[in-house]
Structures are given as structure tokens and as C-alpha cells.
N, C-alpha and C positions, 0 to 999 in steps of 0.2 A: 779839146787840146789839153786845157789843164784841169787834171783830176784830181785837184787838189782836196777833194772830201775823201775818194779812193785812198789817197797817198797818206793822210793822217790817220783812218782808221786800220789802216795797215801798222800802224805804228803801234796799234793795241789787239794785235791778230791771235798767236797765240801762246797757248801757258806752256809749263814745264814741273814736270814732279818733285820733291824733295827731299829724294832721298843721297846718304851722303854717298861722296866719291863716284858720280856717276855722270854720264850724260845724253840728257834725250834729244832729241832730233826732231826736227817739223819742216814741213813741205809746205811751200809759199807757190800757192797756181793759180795762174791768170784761164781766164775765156778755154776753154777746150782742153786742157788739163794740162796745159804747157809750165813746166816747172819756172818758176821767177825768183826763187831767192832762198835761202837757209835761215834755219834758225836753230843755232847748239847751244843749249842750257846745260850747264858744267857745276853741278854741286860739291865743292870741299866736303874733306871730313867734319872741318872746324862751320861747316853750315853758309860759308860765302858762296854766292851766286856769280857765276860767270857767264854772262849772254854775248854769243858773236850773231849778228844779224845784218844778212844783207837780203833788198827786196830790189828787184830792177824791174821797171817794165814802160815799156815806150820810149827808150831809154834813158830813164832819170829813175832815182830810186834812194832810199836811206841808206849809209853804211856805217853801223851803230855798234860801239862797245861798250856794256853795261856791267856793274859792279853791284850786289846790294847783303847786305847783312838785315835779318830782320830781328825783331824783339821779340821777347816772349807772347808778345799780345798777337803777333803775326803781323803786326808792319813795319814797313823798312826804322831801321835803329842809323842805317847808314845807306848812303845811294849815290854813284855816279855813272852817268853816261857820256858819253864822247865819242869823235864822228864827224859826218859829215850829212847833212839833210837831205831833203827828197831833190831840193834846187842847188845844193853846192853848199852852203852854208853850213860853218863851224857849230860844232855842237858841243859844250862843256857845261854842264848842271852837276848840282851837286848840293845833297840833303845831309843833315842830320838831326839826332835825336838823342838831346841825352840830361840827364839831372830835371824832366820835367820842359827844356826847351829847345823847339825848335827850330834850325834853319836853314834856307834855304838860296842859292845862289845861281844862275842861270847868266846867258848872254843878253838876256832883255828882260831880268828882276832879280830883285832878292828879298830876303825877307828874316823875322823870325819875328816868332812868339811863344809866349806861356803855352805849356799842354798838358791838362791834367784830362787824365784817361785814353782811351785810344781813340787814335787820330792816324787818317792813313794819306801821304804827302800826296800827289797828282804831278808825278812829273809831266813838261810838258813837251819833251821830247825822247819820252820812254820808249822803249824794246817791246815789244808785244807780248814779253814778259810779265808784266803791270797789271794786264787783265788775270793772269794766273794771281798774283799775288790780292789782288781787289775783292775775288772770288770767295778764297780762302777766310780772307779778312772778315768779310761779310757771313760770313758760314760763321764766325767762331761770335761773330755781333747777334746772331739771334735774324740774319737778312740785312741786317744793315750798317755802317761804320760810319763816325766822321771821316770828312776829308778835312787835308789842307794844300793852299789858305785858306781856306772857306766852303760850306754846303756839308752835301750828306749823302752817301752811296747809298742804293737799295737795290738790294737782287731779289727777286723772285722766279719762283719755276714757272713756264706755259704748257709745257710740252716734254714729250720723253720719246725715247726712240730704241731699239735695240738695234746695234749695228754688229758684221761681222768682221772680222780681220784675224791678225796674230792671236793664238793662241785661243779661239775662239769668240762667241757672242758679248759683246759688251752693252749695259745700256748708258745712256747718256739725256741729259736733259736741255731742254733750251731755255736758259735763263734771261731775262728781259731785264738791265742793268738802267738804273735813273739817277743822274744829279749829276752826272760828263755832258755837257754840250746841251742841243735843245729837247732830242727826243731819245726815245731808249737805244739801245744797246745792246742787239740780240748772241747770245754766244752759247755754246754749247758745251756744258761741262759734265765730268765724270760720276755717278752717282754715289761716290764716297764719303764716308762723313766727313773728310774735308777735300772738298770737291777744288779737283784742279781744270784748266780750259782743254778741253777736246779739239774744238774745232771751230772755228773764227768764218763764218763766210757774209758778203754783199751779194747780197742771189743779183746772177748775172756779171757779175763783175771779176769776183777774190773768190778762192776756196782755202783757207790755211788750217791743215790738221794733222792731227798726230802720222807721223810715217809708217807708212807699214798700213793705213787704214785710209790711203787715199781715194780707192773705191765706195767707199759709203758717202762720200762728201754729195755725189749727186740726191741721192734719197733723202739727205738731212736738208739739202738748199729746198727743194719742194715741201716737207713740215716746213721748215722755216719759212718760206713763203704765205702757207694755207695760213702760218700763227698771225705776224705780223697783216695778213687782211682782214685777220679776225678782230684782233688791236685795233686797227687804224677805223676800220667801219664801228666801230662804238664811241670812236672820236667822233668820226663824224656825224652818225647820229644826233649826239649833242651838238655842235656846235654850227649842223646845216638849220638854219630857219627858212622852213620850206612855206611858201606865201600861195597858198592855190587860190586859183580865178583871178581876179587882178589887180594890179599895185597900181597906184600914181603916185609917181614921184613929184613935188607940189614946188617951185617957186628956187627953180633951180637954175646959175647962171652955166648953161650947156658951151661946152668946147666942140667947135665945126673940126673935126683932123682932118677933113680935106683943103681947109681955108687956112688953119693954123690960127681961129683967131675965135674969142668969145661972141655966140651968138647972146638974143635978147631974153631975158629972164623966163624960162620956161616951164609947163609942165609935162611931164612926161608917162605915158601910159604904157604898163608891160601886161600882157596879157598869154598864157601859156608859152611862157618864158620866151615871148618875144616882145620887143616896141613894137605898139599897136597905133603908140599917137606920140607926136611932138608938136606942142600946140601952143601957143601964149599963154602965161602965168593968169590962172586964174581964171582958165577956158577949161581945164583938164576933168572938170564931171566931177563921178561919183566912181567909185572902185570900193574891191573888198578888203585893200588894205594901202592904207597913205604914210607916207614920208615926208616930211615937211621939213625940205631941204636948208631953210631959211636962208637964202641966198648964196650956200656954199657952190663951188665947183663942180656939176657931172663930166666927169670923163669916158669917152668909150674905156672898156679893159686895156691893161698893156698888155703888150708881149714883150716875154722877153726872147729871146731871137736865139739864143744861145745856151742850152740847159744841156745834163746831162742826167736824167730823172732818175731820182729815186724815190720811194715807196712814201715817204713822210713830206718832201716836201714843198706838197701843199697851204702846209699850215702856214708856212713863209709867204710862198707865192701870195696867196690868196691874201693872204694880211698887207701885201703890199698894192693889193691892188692887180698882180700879175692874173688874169683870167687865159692866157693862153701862153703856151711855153715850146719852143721848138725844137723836139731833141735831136741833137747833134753827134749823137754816137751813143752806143747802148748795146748789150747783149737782146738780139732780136727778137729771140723767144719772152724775154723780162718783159720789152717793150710793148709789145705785142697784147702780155697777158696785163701791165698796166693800164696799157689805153682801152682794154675791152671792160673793166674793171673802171673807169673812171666814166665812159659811155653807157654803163649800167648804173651809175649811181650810186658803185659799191666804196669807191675810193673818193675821199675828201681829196679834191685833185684840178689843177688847173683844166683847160682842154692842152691836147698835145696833139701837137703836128708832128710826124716822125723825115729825120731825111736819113738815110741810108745811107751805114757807116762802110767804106770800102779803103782796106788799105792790103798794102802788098807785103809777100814772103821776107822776113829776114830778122837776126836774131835780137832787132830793135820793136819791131812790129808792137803797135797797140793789139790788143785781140779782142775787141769787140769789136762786133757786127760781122763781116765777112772778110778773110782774110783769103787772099787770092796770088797767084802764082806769073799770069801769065793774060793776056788779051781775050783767051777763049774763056777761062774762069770769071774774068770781069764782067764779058758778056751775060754769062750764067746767074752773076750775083744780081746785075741791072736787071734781070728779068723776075727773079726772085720781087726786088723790092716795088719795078711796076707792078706784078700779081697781086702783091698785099697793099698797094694803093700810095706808096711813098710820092711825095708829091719832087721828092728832090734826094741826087746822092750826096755823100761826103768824100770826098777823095783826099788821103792822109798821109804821112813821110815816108812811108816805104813803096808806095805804091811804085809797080815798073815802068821808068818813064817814057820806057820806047812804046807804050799801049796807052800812053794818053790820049794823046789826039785823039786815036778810033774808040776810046773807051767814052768821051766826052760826046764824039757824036753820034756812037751808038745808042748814051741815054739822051739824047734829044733827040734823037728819033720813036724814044718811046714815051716824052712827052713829059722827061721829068728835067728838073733843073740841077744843077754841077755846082756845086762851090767846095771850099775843101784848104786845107794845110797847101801849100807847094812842096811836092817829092824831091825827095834829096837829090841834089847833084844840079837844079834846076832853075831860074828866077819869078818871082812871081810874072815877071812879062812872059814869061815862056808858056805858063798856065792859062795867062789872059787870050795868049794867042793861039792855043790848043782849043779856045769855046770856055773858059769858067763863065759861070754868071756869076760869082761874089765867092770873096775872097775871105777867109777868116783870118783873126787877129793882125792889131796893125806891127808885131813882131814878123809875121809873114810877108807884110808889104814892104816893109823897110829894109829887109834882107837883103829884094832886090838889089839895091845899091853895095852891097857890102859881100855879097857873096863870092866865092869864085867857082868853077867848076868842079874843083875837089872838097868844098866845105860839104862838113856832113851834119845837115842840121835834123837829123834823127838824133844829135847828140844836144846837150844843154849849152851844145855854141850857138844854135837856135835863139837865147835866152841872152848870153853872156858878150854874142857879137852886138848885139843892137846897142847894149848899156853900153860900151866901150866907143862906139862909133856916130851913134847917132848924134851925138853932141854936136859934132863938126859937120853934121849935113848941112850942105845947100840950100834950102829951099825953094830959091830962084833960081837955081842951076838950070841947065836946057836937060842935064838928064831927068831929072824932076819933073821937069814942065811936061817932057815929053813922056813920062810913065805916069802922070795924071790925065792926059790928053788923050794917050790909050783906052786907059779906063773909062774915060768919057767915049771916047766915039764906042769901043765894044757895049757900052749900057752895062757896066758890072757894078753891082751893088758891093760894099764893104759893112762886115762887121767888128768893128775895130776890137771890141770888147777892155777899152781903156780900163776901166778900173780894174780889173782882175791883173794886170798889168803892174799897177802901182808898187806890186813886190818887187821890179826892179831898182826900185830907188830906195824901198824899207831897210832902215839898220836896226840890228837886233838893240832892245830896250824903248825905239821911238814907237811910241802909236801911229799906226797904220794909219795912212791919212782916205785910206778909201771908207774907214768906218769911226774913225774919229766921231763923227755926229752922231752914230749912232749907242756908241760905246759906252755910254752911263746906263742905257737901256739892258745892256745883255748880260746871260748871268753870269757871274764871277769871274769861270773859268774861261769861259768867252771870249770877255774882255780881258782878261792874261792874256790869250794867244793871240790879238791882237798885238802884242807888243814884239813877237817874233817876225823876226827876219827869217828870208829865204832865199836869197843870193848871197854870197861870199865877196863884204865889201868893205876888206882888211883897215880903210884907212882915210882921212878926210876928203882927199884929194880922188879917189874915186868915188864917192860917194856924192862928192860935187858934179864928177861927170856923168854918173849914172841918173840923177837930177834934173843935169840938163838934158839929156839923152831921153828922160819920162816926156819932159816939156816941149822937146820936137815931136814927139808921139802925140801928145797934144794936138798940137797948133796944125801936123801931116793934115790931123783926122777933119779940121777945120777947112784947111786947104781946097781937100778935097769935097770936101760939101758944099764950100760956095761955087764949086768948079762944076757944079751940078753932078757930082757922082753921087748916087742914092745910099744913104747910111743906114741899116737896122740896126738895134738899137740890142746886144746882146750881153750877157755877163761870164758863164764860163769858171760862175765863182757860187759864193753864198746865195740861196736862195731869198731874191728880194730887195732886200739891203742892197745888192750891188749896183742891181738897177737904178735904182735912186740913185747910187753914186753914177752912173755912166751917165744919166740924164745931164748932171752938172757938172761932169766935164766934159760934155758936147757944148755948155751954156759956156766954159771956158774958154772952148776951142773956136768961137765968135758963133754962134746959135744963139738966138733969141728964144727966152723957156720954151715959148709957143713952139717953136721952129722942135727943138728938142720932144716934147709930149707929140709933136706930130710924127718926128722918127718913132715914137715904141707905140702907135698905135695906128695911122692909116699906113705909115711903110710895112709895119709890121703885118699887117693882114694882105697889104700887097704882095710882098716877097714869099708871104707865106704861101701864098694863092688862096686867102679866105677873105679877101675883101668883100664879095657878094654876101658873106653870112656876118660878117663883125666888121670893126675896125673903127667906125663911125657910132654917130647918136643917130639911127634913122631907121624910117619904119621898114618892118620887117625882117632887122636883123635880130641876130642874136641881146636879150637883155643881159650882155656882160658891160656893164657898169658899175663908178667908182665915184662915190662921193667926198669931196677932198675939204677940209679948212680951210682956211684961208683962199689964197689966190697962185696957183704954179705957174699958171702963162706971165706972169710978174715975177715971181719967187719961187724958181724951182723946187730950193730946199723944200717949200709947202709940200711936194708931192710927198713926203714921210706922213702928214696928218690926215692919215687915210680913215675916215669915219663908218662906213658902210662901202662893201661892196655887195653886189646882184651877179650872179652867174646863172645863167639860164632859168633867170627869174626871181633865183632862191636866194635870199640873204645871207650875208659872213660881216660877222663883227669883229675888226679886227683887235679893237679890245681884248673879248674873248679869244681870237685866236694864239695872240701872245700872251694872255696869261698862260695858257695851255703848256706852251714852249717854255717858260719864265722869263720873258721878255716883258716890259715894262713897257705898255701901251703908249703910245703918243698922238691918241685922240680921244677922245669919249664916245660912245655909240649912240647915235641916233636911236631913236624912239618909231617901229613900226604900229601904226595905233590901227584902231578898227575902222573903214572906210564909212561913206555917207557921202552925202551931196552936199557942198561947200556948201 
């Protein structure tokens, strides 16, 4: 649903030339080359930059007017943007630079300081212009520039390419960009001695490049694919501690997720990356490699229930503990060469369960996965995604709702599971009653009540009706009663995905209360964008009702759990982080932690359909396991103090794994020592 990593790297898509009195053009294309938005770079004579940029797609999108004058050094001397965000929200920032200082003013910071030498600002809700100007910067640094507030740009080349188009052969290079966010920044720039952006893509996702040379975008997303797996497996080379013959994990208090509750101090035997033995502390032998848990927490892996994969974010997943991820919509082909790539060991990478993205024709449409027309096409797609082994589809806001029904029990007749958005024009009762087994985010379930027959929630009223309404919900109403009773007798699982949610209630300048906790940890700019807002919430008085409106989102998602409706446990957000945050506000929404760590790990292997191979501490499954601090079935928050995790045997320290990111560890790694007999 929300693509919100998509939606901000589209914000740094692509560059523009600088020459004066002119203006270049760029081509903004989603999934199958379907054009999504413009981007006109407008150069003065007098050297000011004018960027119109609009990007739409699934319909919600930026619409950005950007200003900037630069310095002789090549960065911004002067910069404003203004607008409106990917979710509705005001956008006004605004830089400058002059006599040596900086400053800077936004809707959630400001700033200034001294600057001697160059120093290039980071706005935070730049034009995809920023990358052209980053490029440049870094070109004229030797590779690299200060930023501001804080850190340090680095470009480097991986790769080159010759493409054809206007006017002939061009080549271009793929530059891998570091010190924005956690991981690089792949982009493809012009080979000029001062190199401007070519061409911006998320293999599978975005393609944005120069016009007129929209045909090369395919052949550069494949380099660009091959680079980045070449990157990521030297990551993980380093940081997989591969444990061959076998580990005992020594003197650990184990969590039963089918019981929800601490069993008695154990140890535990893996053996070619399975549990071989869970035995009493102090019964566990000899092995060729020991962990000595000292009392800490084994948890099966979690899931997280609700991902949208991309190539890096493992390093997250896995640091938090996440060992299995279930993606919820993806370009097929991506998906495809991902999971076959994480199943050969090539990719530092959670396991991934895939469900099958299906939505319908129209000029809202998401366009990943399979985009389909009519009853007979859906058929076509179902059969596609039983062939390659989907255990389950998605069905999304455009989809055609006169083909629901037969479409839901055409893939239960092929043995796969239905959950999905509710299609426009339609209630979530109406989907419960066409066969969904589980419903995504609790904005979808709450609609129910709020909708009419002509709302079109393809649009960000999806988003804007729940904040305004849900205040005043019922909760003991009989419509209520009677649309949780449903869900109980039909056995439909819900994936609320609450924290990713929390941006209803965010005003630009507060910290985000979904990562508050974790926000001392992450790097700089991180936590800057932590502090943006993403709804449009002009004034006190709705921002108290959109508040209260988060807080029935809450309390629904509780409702519903003790009403015995089955919760998996998904985010839809940051990889990792967010989970943590959804675990504790399940423990909000009246869960017991236990009850919580049982949603993201035996629900999770249940709904996935992998409970025979994971989910659990027991023999014969898979050794995805998480050794935790402290105590979470007491103190959720603990699930953050993730010390060691085991994936299919092999250890990840997640220590190490956030340094990697520049994230600031919040455990110390345990010690794998050389095995013997106690």
C-alpha cells in the first residue's frame, strides 16, 4: 500500500543540465513504461534554476516547485521549494548561504551555522533535481562534498554503459552515492567532466530519464541490477558468520509461540541449519560451535507480514531480528530474481514469502505485479502466480469489482489465499463477503463505516476520510459489533500495519512517535526526516482529531483480537524498526508482549503457510532464531536489544549489521566460541 521508500526516492530521481536560457525535460515511468509525472528544468540566463515536478502514481504523488541559485563552488548559494507532498502536505523550505553562513528553514526544522569551505545543504523535500546538483558537487570535490546539517557525500563510479538515442551513442556511468539514508544510491550519470544525472531507476519499481532516451532505461535497470548484486554479496560475505556442523545454543530462556509463554531454561542444538535438539540447560553435549546465551531470550524469527522488498533491506530486517518477510506487491520479474538470489545465498536477505500483486485497469492503477482488465485476465494472472508457487494473491484499489467474487474463488480453487486493499466503490464487508481471508491495513477496515458508494478511495480520501472520522466511531455500535462478528465467523486474518499509520496524526516539526525510540540511533539525516509530516494538518483542532482518530485505529485493532480475529503482525514501512514499533502497539491495543511476539511469529508462519518449516523453537525446523536482552514477553520495548540472530544456521550480528547502515547498535554481540563437551 504505502510506498513510502518508492515515494521519497522519487524525490531525488532526476538531474537537469546547466546551460543558460534553456529547458530540459525528464520522463517519470512506473512498471511497464507507463508515463507518471514530468519533470521541466528551466535555467535563466542570470544562472537560476526553475524545477516544475509532478510524479503521480497509485494515486498520491508530489507536486513540487523548486527555486535554487548556486555558488561558485557548485552548491546551492540560495534554495526554495514549495508544494505539496506525496500524502497532501505543505511543503515550504528554504536555504541560504552567504558571508560564510548558513541557513536553513523547513516545516519541521531550522537551522544555521558557520561554513567555511564547501558545504552542499540536503534538502528534505527536494525536486529530483538535488541528485543533478550532488553529482556535480561531488565531481568538482575530487568524489566527495560536505553536506549540511551534517555528514559527507561520496560518489563513486561501478559501471558504464553505452546507450543509444537522440542524436546518437551516449555513454553513461552508474554511480553508487553514500552518506543520504542507510545504504547507497545507485544513479546513472553523463560521462562529462562535470557529470550531470542520466537516469534515476528502482529496478522493478521507477524508471526516470532523460526524454527522448526512454528506450535504454530497460538495459541500464539489468547493469544496474547485476552492479548492485555484486555490492550487496561483498556485504554479505562479510557480515554472514557461516557456523558449519553444529552450534549449541547453551542456557537460554526459550519462548513456546504456540503457548505464548516462557518455557524452562534450555539448550538448544542446530545442526545443518536445522534444530536438531531442545533439551534442558545443561543436557545440550558437545557441538562445534557454542553460544552461551546467559540467560537471555530465544525467540523463533519474526515475520514481518507486510514488506515491499528491495535489494538492501536485509541489513535492517535481519538486525532486527526479522528472518522471514512477506512481500505484498513487487514488480514479478524483481521478485522473482530476488528470492532466487536470496535461496542461493547470494543475497544478504531475510527468506521471502511472495503473494501476488493483482490490481485492475485505470489511470490510478499501482503497476506492480499484474495489472489486469477484466475477469478472464485475472484468471490468467491467478494462474501465472499458482505456476511460480505464490502461496497467496493481493487484490488492490482498482481492481474490477464486478470480477471479484469469481476472481476470489477462482484462486481458492487453486489453492492460494486472497487478501488485498478493498476496490474502489466497495466496503470492506463486501470483500469479506466475496471470500478475502485477510484484509490489509486498519485504514481499509475502518473505511467500512465511512464510505459511500461513490467514494473513491484510489484517491488520498483513502487516507484523509479515516483521520476526519474515525474520532467519532462507535465502537460498541451494532454496526461495529456486527462487522467484527463477520470477520470472526468468515476466519479472516487482519494486518493492521498501525505504525506505518502513525503519519496520520504526524505534524511537520514533531518526532515521529512510530521511531521516537529509535531516533538517537539513526544517522543524521534519518532522524531529520523523522520530524516530517505527511498529511496536511493546517491547525490544532484537527490535529487533535486526527489523534484521536490514530487512537481508535488502536484500540479497532485490539477489539478485534480479543474478539478472536487472527492479527499478523506487518509494517508496510521502514525495514525493522517498524515492526518493533507495531509489536507495541498491539501491547497498546490490550495484548500481552507474549500475546504480541506470538502475532509476528507462530501467526506469522501460520498465515504465511510456513508453520511446518519455522515459526516455532522445535525440532526440525528451520534454525531462524533471535537472541534478545533483557525480557520482551515482559517488556516489549526489549524486542529492539537484538543480540545474535541464526538464519539457517548462519549467524548476523546485529551490531555489525548497523554499523554497516550507520546506525548505532543497541546490543553488544555475543561471542561464538569453539565447541567441546561441557
Amino acid at each position: 500500500m504505502i510506498r513510502s521508500a518508492i515515494a521519497a526516492l522519487a524525490l531525488l530521481a532526476v538531474g537537469a543540465g546547466t546551460e543558460a536560457a534553456q529547458t530540459s525535460r525528464y520522463a517519470a515511468l512506473v512498471h511497464g513504461g507507463t508515463k507518471a509525472g514530468h519533470m521541466d528544468v528551466t535555467t535563466a540566463d542570470d544562472g537560476r534554476v526553475t524545477v516544475d515536478y509532478v510524479f503521480k502514481d497509485n494515486g498520491r504523488g508530489p507536486e513540487l516547485t523548486e527555486t535554487y541559485t548556486l555558488a561558485g563552488d557548485g552548491t546551492y548559494a540560495a534554495y526554495t521549494v514549495r508544494g505539496k507532498s506525496t500524502f497532501g502536505a505543505p511543503v515550504d523550505e528554504s536555504f541560504t548561504l552567504s558571508a560564510g553562513k548558513a541557513a536553513w528553514k523547513s516545516l519541521s526544522d531550522r537551522g544555521e551555522t558557520a561554513v567555511s569551505g564547501r558545504a552542499l545543504y540536503v534538502p528534505l523535500s527536494g525536486t529530483p533535481a538535488a541528485l543533478d546538483v550532488a553529482l556535480a558537487a561531488a565531481a568538482a570535490g575530487g568524489g566527495q562534498v560536505a553536506l549540511l546539517p551534517t555528514g559527507t557525500l561520496r560518489v563513486r563510479p561501478v559501471a558504464e554503459r553505452q546507450v543509444e538515442g537522440p542524436g546518437g551513442p551516449r555513454t553513461v556511468k552508474l554511480m553508487a552515492i553514500t552518506g543520504i539514508g542507510f545504504t547507497p544510491t545507485f544513479v546513472w550519470a553523463t560521462a562529462d567532466k562535470a557529470p550531470r544525472l542520466f537516469a534515476f531507476i528502482i529496478p522493478g519499481s521507477l524508471q526516470l530519464v532523460e526524454q527522448g532516451w526512454e528506450k535504454s532505461a530497460a538495459a541500464l535497470e539489468e547493469r544496474q541490477n547485476t552492479a548492485e548484486e555484486e555490492a550487496l554479496a561483498e556485504v554479505g560475505r562479510r557480515l554472514t558468520h557461516r557456523l558449519p556442523g553444529s552450534t549449541l545454543i547453551r542456557n537460554a530462556r526459550v519462548f513456546d509461540s504456540e503457548k505464548a509463554v516462557l518455557a524452562p531454561f534450555s539448550d538448544v542444538l542446530i545442526k545443518d541449519g536445522r534444530i536438531a535438539a531442545v533439551v534442558p540447560a545443561g543436557k545440550g553435549g558437545a557441538a562445534d560451535h557454542v553460544v552461551d546465551a546467559g540467560g537471555r531470550v530465544l525467540l523463533p524469527g519474526l515475520f514481518d507480514m507486510h514488506g515491499h522488498i528491495g535489494r538492501w533491506d536485509g541489513l535492517l530486517q535481519l538486525g532486527a531480528g526479522v528472518t522471514t518477510v512477506r512481500d505484498m506487491g513487487n514488480d514479478n520479474d524483481t521478485l522473482l530474481r530476488l528470492m532466487a538470489e536470496e535461496k542461493a545465498g547470494r543475497l544478504l536477505m531475510s527468506h521471502i514469502v511472495p503473494a501476488g500483486f493483482l490490481e485492475g485497469e485505470s489511470p490510478m492503477s499501482a503497476r506492480g505485479g499484474i495489472v489486469v482488465k477484466d475477469l478472464e485476465g485475472a484468471k490468467k494472472a491467478v494462474d501465472w502466480y499458482a505456476e511460480h508457487q505464490y502461496p497467496q494473491i493481493k487484490i488492490y484499489n482498482s481492481f474490477p469489482k464486478e470480477a471479484l467474487r469469481e476472481t476470489v474463488a477462482y484462486a481458492h480453487a487453486k489453492g492460494l489465499r486472497v487478501s488485498g486493499h478493498i476496490p474502489a466503490f466497495l466496503r470492506a464487508q463486501d470483500a469479506v463477503e466475496a471470500g478475502y481471508d485477510e484484509v490489509q491495513h486498519i485504514n481499509q477496515l475502518l473505511l467500512n463505516f465511512f464510505v459511500t458508494p461513490t467514494t473513491d478511495t484510489r484517491t488520498l480520501e483513502r487516507f484523509y476520510l479515516v483521520g476526519q472520522k474515525a474520532a467519532d466511531l462507535d465502537l460498541d455500535s451494532k454496526p461495529v459489533q456486527d462487522f467484527i462478528a463477520l470477520l470472526k465467523a468468515r476466519h479472516v486474518a487482519i494486518d493492521p500495519t498501525l505504525a506505518t499509520f502513525d503519519f496520520l496524526r504526524q505534524r511537520d516539526g514533531e518526532m515521529s512517535q512510530a521511531f521516537a525510540a529509535v531516533a538517537d540511533h539513526m544517522p543524521p539525516d534519518v532522524a531529520r526526516g523523522f520530524r516530517s509530516g505527511s498529511m496536511e494538518i493546517p491547525d490544532d483542532a484537527t490535529a487533535a482529531r486526527f489523534e484521536k482518530s490514530y487512537q481508535k485505529c488502536i484500540e479497532f485493532t485490539g477489539r478485534m483480537y480479543k474478539a478472536g480475529i487472527p492479527v499478523v503482525a506487518g509494517t508496510d514501512g521502514l525495514p525493522g524498526f517498524t515492526l518493533q514499533r507495531e509489536l507495541e502497539l498491539y501491547v497498546m491495543a490490550g495484548l500481552t508482549p507474549a500475546q504480541a511476539l506470538q502475532v509476528a511469529t507462530w501467526n506469522g508462519a501460520t498465515y504465511a503457510k510456513v508453520l511446518p518449516d519455522r515459526g516455532s523453537v522445535a525440532v526440525g525446523k528451520r534454525a531462524d532464531l533471535v537472541l534478545v536482552d533483557g525480557d520482551p514477553t515482559r517488556d516489549i520495548t526489549d524486542i529492539r536489544k537484538v543480540a545474535v540472530v541464526f538464519k539457517d544456521g548462519d549467524a548476523y550480528f546485529p551490531a555489525e549489521l548497523y554499523t554497516e547502515v550507520g546506525v548505532k547498535p543497541f546490543a553488544a554481540p555475543l561471542t561464538v566460541a569453539a565447541g567441546g563437551s561441557r
